[in-house]
N, C-alpha and C positions, 0 to 999 in steps of 0.2 A: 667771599670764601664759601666753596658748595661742601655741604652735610650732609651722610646720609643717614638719614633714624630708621632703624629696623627696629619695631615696633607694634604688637596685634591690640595694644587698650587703643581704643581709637579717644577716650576721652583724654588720656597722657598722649598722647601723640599730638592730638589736636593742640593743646595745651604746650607742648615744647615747641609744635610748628609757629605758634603764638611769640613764645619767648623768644627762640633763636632768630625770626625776623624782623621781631622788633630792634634787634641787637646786628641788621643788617648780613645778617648769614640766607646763603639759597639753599632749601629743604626741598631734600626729595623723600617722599616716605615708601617704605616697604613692612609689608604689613605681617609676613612670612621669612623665614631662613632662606628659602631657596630665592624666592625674588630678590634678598636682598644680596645672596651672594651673585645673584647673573647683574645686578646695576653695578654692582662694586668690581668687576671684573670688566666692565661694556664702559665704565663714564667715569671720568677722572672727580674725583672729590677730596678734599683735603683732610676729613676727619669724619670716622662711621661713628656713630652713636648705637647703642646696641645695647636690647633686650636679652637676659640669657633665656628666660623661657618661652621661646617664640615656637607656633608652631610648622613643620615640613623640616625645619631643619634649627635644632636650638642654636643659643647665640656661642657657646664653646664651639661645636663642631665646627661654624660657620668661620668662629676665628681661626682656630685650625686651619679647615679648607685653603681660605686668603692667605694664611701663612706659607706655605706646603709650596703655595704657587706663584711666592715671592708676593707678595703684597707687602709693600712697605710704609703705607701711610697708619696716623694713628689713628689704633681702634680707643673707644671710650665704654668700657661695660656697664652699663647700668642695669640693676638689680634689686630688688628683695633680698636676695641670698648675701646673709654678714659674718659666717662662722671665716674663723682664720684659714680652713681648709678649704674653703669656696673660695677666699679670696687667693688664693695659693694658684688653684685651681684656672681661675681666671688668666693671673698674671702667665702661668708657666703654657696656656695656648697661645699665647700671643699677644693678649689685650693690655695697650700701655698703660692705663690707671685703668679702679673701680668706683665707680658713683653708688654709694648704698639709698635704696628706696626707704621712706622718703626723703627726699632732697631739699637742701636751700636753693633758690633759683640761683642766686648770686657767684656760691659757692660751685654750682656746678658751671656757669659760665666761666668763673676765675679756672676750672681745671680744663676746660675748652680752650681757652686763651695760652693754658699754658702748654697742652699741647702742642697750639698751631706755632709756637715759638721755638718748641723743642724741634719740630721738623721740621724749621725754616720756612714754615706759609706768610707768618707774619713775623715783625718782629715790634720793637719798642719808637721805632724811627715813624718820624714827621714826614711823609713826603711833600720834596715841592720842586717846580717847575717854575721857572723865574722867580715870581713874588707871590704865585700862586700856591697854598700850602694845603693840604691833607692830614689833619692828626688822625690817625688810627687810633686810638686813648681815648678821646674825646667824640671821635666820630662828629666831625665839625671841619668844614672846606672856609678858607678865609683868603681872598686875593689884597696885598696893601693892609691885611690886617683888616678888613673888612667882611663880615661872615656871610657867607652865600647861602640859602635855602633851596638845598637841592632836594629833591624826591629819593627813597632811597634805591630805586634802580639806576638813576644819576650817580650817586654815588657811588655805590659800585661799580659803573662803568669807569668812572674818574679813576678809583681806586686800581683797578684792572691795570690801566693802559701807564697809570705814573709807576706801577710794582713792574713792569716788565716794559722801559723802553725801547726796547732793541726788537722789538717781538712785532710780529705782523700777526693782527686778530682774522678771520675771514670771520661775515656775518654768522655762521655756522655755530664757530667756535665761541663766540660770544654766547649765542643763545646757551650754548651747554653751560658754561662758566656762571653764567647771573637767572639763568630759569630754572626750575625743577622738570622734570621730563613730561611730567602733565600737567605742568600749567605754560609752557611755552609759546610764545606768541609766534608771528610767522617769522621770515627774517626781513619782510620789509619795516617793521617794528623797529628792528635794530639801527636804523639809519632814521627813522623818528626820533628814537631816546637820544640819539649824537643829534642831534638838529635840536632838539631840544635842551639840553646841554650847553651847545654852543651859546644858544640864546641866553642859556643862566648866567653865560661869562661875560659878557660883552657890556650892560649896562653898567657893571662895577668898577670897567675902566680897562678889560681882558681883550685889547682889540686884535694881539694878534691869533693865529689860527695856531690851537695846541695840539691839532690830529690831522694827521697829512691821509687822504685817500688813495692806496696802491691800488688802483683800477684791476678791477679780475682777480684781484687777492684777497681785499680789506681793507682794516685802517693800524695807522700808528702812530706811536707819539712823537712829534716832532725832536728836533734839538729848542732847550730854550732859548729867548732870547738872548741869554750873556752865551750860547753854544755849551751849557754845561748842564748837567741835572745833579740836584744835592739832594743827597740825604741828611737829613740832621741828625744823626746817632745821640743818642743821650746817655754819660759817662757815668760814672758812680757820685762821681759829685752833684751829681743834678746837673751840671751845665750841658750843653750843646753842641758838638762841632761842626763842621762841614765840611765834606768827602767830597772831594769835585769828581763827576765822569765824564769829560771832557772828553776820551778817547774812545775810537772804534774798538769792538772786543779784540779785532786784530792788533791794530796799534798795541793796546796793552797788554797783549803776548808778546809782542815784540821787543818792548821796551822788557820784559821780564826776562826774556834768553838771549838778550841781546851780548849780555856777557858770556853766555855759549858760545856763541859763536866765534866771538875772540879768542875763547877758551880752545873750541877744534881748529883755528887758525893756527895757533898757538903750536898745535901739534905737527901738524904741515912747516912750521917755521924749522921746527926738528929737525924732519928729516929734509928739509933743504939744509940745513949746516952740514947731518951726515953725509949726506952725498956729496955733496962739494968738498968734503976732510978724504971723502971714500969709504967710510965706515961706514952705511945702513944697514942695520941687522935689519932678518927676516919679522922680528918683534915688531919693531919702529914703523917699518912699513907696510905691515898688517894693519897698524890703531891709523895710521895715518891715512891707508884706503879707506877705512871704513869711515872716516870724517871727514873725506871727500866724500863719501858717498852719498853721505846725511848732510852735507852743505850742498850739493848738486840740486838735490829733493827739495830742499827747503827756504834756500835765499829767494828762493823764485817769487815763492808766495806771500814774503814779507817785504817787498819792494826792492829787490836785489836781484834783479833778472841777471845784469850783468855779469853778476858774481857766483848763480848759479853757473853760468856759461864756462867761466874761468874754473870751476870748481869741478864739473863734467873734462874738463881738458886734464887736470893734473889728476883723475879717478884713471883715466885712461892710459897715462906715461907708466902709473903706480901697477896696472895692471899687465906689466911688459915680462913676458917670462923671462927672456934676456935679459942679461947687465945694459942699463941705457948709456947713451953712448953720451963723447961728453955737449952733442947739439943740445942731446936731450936734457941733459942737467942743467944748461942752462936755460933752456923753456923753463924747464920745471921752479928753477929759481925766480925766473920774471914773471911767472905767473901767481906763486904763492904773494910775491912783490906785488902784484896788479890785485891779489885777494886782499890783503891788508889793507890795499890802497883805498879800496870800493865801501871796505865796513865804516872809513872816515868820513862818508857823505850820508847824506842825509839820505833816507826811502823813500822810496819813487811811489806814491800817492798815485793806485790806481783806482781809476773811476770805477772802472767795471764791477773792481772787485770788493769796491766798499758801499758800493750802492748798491739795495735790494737789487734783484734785475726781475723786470715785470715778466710774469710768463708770458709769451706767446702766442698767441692762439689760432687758427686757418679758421677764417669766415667766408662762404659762398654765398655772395649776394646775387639773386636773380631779379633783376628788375631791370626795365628797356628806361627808366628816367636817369638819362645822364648828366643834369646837374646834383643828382641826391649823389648818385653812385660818386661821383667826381669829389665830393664835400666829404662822404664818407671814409673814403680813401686819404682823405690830406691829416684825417683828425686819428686814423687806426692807430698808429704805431703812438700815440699818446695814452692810447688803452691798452697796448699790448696785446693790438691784434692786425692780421694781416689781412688782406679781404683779396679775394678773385672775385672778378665781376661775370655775370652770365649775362648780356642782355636779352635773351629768348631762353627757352625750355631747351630747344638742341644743341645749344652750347653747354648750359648747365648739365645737359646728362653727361658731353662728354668730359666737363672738367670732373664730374662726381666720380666719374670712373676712372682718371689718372688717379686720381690719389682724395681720398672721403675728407674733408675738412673736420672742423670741433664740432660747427655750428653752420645751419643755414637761416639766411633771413630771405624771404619767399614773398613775393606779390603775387597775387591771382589773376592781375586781367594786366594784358599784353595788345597793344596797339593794330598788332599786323598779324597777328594770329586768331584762328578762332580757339585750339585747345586751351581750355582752363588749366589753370596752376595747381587745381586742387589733383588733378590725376598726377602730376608729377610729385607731388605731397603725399599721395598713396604709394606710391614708388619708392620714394625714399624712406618713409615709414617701416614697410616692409622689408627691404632691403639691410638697411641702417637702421634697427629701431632704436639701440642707445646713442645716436645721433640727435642732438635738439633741432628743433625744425620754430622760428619762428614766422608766422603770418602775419605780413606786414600788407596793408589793404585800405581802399578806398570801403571797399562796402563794411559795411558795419550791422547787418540785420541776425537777428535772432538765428532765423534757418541757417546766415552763414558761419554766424560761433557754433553751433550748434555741430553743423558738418564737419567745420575743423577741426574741433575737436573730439570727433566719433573717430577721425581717422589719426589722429595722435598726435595734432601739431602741442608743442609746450607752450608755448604764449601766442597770443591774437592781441597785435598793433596795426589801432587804427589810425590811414594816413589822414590830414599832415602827422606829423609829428618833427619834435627839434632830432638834429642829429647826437645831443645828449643822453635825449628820453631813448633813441634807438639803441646806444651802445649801455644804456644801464639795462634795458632788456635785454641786450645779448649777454651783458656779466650776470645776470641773475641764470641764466640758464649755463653757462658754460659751469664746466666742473672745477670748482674749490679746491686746492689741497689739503684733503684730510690727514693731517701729519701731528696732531697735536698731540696725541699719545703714541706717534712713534719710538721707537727706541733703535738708534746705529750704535753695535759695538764697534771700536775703532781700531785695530793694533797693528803696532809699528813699534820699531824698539829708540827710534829717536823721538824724545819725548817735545822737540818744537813742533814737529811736524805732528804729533797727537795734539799739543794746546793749541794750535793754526788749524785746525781741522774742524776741533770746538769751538772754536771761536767762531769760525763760518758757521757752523750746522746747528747749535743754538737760538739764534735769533729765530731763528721759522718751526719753532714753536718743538724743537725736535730734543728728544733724551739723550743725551751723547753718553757711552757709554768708552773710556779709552784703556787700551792694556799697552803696556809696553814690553811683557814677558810673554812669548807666544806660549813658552811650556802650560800656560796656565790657561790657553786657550778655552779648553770642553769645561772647565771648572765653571769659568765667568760664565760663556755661551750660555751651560744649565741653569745657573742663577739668575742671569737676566731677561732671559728669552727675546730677546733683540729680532726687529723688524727685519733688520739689514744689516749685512758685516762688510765693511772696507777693511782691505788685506792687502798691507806692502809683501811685496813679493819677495825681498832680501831682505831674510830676518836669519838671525844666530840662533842655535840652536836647533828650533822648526821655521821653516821659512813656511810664505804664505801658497807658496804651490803643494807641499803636504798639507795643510790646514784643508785646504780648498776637498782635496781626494774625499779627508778623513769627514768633512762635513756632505758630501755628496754620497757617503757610502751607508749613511745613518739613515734608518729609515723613519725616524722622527722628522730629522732636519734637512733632509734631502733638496727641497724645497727653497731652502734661505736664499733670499739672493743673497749676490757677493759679486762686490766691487772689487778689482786688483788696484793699488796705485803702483805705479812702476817707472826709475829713468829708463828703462827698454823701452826702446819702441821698434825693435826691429821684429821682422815678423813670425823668425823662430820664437823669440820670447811669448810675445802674443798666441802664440798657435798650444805653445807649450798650458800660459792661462788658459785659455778655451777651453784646452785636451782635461784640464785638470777639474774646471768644472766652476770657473769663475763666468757671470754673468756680462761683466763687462768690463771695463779698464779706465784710466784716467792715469795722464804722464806725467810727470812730474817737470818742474813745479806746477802744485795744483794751481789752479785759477779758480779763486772765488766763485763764478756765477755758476761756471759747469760744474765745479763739485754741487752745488746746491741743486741745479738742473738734472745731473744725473740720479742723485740719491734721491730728490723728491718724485721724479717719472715713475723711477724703479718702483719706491713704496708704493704709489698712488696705482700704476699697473697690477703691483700683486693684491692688490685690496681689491681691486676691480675683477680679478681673477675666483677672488674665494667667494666672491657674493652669489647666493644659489641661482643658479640657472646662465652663471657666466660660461663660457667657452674656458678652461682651461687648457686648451692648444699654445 
């Protein structure tokens, strides 16, 4: 759990940095109001601890500030000041309890604990991973009931990765979550502490692997070995039970509107009897459009492609200005018949979409050795990278210039040429300079690190090297997704396709934010301040083609990207999103990987965009 103490007695500060990481909390200290409001706003932390008489900016104003601009984690005040009208005073800026100076250490931890419970950081639960267990209570790891001595940045990494299975960490994000900002180590450290780690498991009898490595992304926690992860909750009686999470987040959306869906079945069954009697009122076949329209959108994405299909047919019959004739009523009848049929089977279990999907990545390799280049290529798509091969410089210019890769990996001495690689490394430098350029080389002398990197290459590998060592140096360079304090508002007025949407966009480490009432759109918008907004296009009341105007005409928010999701895909529809001012589209039924692929490009581009000295073109 990261803390932050805004604090100017440096001997109370030194003294709480004491306490709170003896008690395995990560402390960053600000010494000032102003520093401590730019960390608390820059770096995610679970609980501010807070001086009121700090100097640049007291600890009231500061709670303010963070309040004003949505800050929702708990503040802790700690003070001097005991009249009832300071205490008033505190609570009414925002601060969730007051610690009066001087303190019991004890008592002020008990109000820290109870904090991180009221906000859901920690709770009273055991975690554990087969037989492997974490008391958070105890602060003590026991595999078979056997106690492990771990370091306590072990531990907190343990702690990290069993509180958020589903989550993919990049080395990055780790460092923020377990270091303070100025004592952080690099991130090859981070892949230390897990090796080290590993090693604390394995003698006690832990032989299988509890953190699986997503190449170019990070690490995660496996499934256990029974495929299930338990929490032991602890009830009021003191006993223990056990929650099994045996299912993908998806799955367990699914099994939760799975009686939805029979339910808008249900309404489709209606107006098949009307029709067939001749009676469909204009009413019947309004509600029954609109649950075709929301089972088109959304069987897809729960393992019912089928049925999305069948569900897109009867959207279409229902939308006939004409009386349908009686071919058509009995389509409509075999088809509502073929929808019923399809909810009785079991979901179609798709890989794509339950598996993280590794990014991607275009790698130029320049080099004339083609048994490397050959090895390289057979092992890429297990790292989530693609590789063009140059075996000379005048290949390499011209694939640079179809189209720039993520990353180059560069050799400097070429067999049948006399140009050196380093002028082509000047070229690409200047040309591409947020392009990573690694140097990969026989020579290994002083003058030639030296050269390389006066002209900007990011890494120098020297050859031999395994084709492992090569592709952890191209993932240390390739870009991270920084998504961790992302925020997507979501809204759609059918709320499976809101919890299927969450379900995807949660694990990668993302704030999902969902509406189902669009009227209340600018309300949330202002409250959340959301990275990125997904906007189905057919909503009642306001649909997402006005949303899209009203967001593009602000000059605040002008800016936002915005995703449409939409069954149109014809290309008035399309033309209409664009005209309106939506950034991009996604069809429905969504597909797991590209919603994930879409919304994390977009964010990752506009973060790239706002950083000074980007191209905002």
């Amino acid at each position: 759990m990261k803390i932050l103490l805004v604090e100017d007695d440096v001997l109370l500060s030194t003294a709480l940095f004491e306490l709170l990481n003896a008690n395995r909390y990560t402390i960053d200290i600000a010494s000032n109001g102003q520093a401590g409001l730019e960390l608390a706003l820059s770096t995610e932390y679970e609980l501010i601890l807070l001086d009121w008489l700090i100097p640049k900016l007291d600890g009231i104003t500061l709670c303010r500030q963070l309040r004003s601009q949505g800050y929702r984690k708990s503040i802790l005040l700690l003070t001097g000041k005991n009249s009832n009208a300071d205490i008033v005073a505190g609570l009414d800026a925002g601060a969730d309890d007051y610690v009066i100076k001087p303190f019991d250490p004890e008592a002020l931890l008990a109000r820290i604990r109870s904090l991180l419970r009221r906000n859901g950081a920690i709770s009273s639960s055991t975690l554990t991973w087969g037989n492997l267990c974490l008391d958070q209570s105890a602060g003590r790891v026991t595999y078979n009931q056997q106690e492990i001595p771990l370091t306590a940045t072990e531990y907190k990494l343990l702690e990290l990765f069993l509180q958020n299975p589903d989550r993919i960490f990049s080395r990055a994000v780790i460092l923020d979550r377990l270091w303070g900002f100025d004592d952080a180590p690099t991130e090859n450290a981070v892949s230390t502490h897990i090796k080290d780690l590993r090693k604390k498991l394995k003698p006690v009898g832990l032989t299988e692997e509890f953190l699986e490595t997503v190449y170019g992304m990070g690490y995660r926690l496996k499934p256990a070995p029974n495929r299930s992860i338990f929490v032991m909750e602890t009830n009021q009686d003191g006993k223990k039970k056990p929650g099994p999470k045996d299912m993908t987040s998806v799955n367990r959306v699914l099994e939760r509107f799975r009686n939805s869906f029979v339910g808008q079945v249900a309404v489709l069954e209606q107006a098949k009897t009307a029709l067939l009697a001749g009676n469909l009122n204009e009413d019947l076949q309004q509600r029954a459009l609109r649950e075709a329209h929301k089972l088109a959108g959304s069987m897809g994405s729960f393992g019912y492609p089928e049925g999305s299909r069948l569900a897109r047919k009867i959207e279409h019959l229902l939308l006939e200005d004409s009386l349908l004739s009686p071919e058509q009523i009995s389509n409509f009848s075999q088809l509502v018949t073929a929808l019923q049929q399809e909810l009785t089977k079991p979901a179609v279990t798709s890989t794509a979409a339950n598996v993280p999907m590794k990014q991607t990545h275009r790698l130029l390799v320049i080099d004339d050795d083609t048994m490397l280049t050959e090895q390289l290529q057979a092992e890429a798509d297990s790292w989530g990278i693609r590789i063009k091969v140059a075996p000379n410089l005048a290949t390499a210019r011209s694939l640079f210039s179809l189209k720039a890769p993520d990353a180059v990996l560069l050799d400097l001495s070429f067999t049948e040429i006399e140009e050196d690689g380093l002028i082509l490394l000047s070229e690409i430098v200047e040309r591409s300079p947020n392009i990573p350029v690694i140097v990969f080389t026989g020579r290994d002398s002083l003058a030639d690190r030296l050269r390389v990197s006066r002209l900007g290459a990011r890494q120098f590998l020297h050859k031999p090297a395994t084709t492992e060592e090569i592709f952890q140096a191209i993932a240390r360079v390739l870009p991270q997704p920084q998504t961790s304090e992302a925020k997507v508002l979501i809204v759609d007025d059918d709320p499976v396709i809101l919890a299927g949407l969450s379900a995807l966009l949660t694990p990668w480490g993302l704030e999902v934010i969902t509406l189902s009432q669009s009227q209340q759109f600018w309300k949330v918008l202002i409250a959340t301040s959301p990275d990125l907004v997904v906007l189905d296009l057919e909503m009642p009341i306001v649909n997402g083609l006005e949303l899209c105007k009203v967001v593009r005409q602000d000059a605040q928010w002008g800016d936002l990207p915005i995703l449409v999701v939409t069954a149109h895909i014809e290309p008035e529809f399309l033309q209409q999103a664009f005209a309106a001012g939506a950034d991009d589209f996604i069809s429905k039924p969504v597909l797991g990987p590209e919603l994930v692929t879409r919304v994390l490009s977009r964010i990752q581009r506009t973060r790239w965009r706002s950083q000074p000295g980007k191209s905002q073109a």
